[in-house]
N, C-alpha and C positions, 0 to 999 in steps of 0.2 A: 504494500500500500504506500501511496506517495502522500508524504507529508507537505502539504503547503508552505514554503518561504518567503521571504522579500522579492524574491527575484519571478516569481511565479503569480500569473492574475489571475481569478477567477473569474468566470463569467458565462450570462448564458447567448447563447447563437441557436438563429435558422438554420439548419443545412440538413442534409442528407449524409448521419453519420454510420446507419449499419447497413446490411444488406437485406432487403425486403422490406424497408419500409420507406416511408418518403418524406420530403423533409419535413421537420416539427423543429421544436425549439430541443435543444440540448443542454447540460450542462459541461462546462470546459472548463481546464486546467492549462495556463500555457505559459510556457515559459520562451527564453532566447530559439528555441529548435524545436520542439515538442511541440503538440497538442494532443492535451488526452481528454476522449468524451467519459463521463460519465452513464458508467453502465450498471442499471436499477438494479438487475436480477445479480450481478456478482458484487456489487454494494462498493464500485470504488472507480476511480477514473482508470483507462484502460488506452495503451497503445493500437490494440488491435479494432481500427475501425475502419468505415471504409472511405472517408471524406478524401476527397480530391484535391491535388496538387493545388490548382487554383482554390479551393476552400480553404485548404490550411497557410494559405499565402494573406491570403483574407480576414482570417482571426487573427494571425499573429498579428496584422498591418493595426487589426482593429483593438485589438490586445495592448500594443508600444504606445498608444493612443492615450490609454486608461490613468 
C-alpha cells in the first residue's frame, strides 16, 4: 500500500481507468511519474490500470497545477 507524501496529490479525474467500463470519475494518487487509480474492490490505489498515454499526460499536467 502506498503511503501519501509531500510530493504526491490526490485527487479525483474523469477518465477511463479499467477495462470494461467507461469513463466515471476516479480517485488518483500522482506523483512526478506515476499515476495510481484507486481500486474499491482491493481497497488501495493501484498501478495496474488501463488509462492512456495521453490521460496520464493529462492528470499529471493537471496534478503540477494543484
Amino acid at each position: 500500500m502506498v503511503q501519501p507524501t509531500k510530493a504526491m496529490v490526490e485527487m479525483t479525474v474523469k477518465a477511463k481507468a479499467f477495462a470494461g467500463q467507461g469513463v466515471r470519475s476516479h480517485r488518483v494518487m500522482v506523483d512526478d511519474l506515476n499515476v495510481r487509480v484507486f481500486d474499491s474492490v482491493a481497497g488501495y490505489y493501484t498501478l495496474c490500470h488501463s488509462l492512456s498515454k495521453s490521460a496520464i499526460r493529462r492528470i499529471i499536467k493537471a496534478a503540477s497545477g494543484v
